[in-house]
N, C-alpha and C positions, 0 to 999 in steps of 0.2 A: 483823440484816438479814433480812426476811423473802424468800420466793419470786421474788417481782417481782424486789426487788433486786438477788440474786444472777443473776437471768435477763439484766436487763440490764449487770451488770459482764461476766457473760460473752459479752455480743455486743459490748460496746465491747473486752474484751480482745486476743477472736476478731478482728476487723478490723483491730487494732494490731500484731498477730503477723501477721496474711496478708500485710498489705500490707508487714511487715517482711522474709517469707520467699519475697513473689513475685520479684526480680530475682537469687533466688541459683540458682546453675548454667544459666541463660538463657542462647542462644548464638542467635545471629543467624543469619539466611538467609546472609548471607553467607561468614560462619564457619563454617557447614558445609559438607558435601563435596557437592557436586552437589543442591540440593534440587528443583530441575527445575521448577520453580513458575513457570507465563512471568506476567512482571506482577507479581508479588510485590512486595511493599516488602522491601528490604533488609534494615530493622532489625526487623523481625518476627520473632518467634522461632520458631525451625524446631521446638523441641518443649518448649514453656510445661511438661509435668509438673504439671498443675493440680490433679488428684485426689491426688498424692504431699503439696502443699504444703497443701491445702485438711483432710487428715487429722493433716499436722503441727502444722498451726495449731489444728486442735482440742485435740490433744491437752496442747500448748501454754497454751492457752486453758484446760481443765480443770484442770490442775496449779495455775497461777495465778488462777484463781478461788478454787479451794479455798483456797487460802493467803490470799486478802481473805477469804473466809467466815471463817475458825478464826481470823485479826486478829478480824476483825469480833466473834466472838462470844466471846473471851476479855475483850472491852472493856478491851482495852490501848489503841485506838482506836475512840473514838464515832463513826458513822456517821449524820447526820440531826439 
């Protein structure tokens, strides 16, 4: 698996972990204590954590590429 390859395993990775680890510890406008927000929608989340989840998902994303690369190139499985 050359460059390219690995580049793109790790962005299909990358977006399958985010979007796996965007709804964990999300709390609603409403489930929080007072967010004061006149107009808000309800189910909005009072504090997404985006840069927490966005660094986990990387690191997530790294761990699990390397592990397709070091498959990939032990050629216990052919890629292409």
């Amino acid at each position: 698996m050359g460059p390219v390859g690995i580049v793109i395993v790790f962005i299909l990775v990358w977006w399958c972990v985010f979007f796996a680890v965007l709804p964990m510890g999300v709390k609603g406008r409403w489930e929080s204590d007072g967010d004061g927000v006149e107009g808000a929608e309800p189910g909005a989340p009072a504090d997404p954590q985006l840069k927490r989840k966005a660094v986990l998902a990387t690191v997530a994303a790294v761990a699990l590429t390397a592990l397709v690369a070091v498959v990939a190139a032990s050629g216990l499985v052919r890629f292409g």
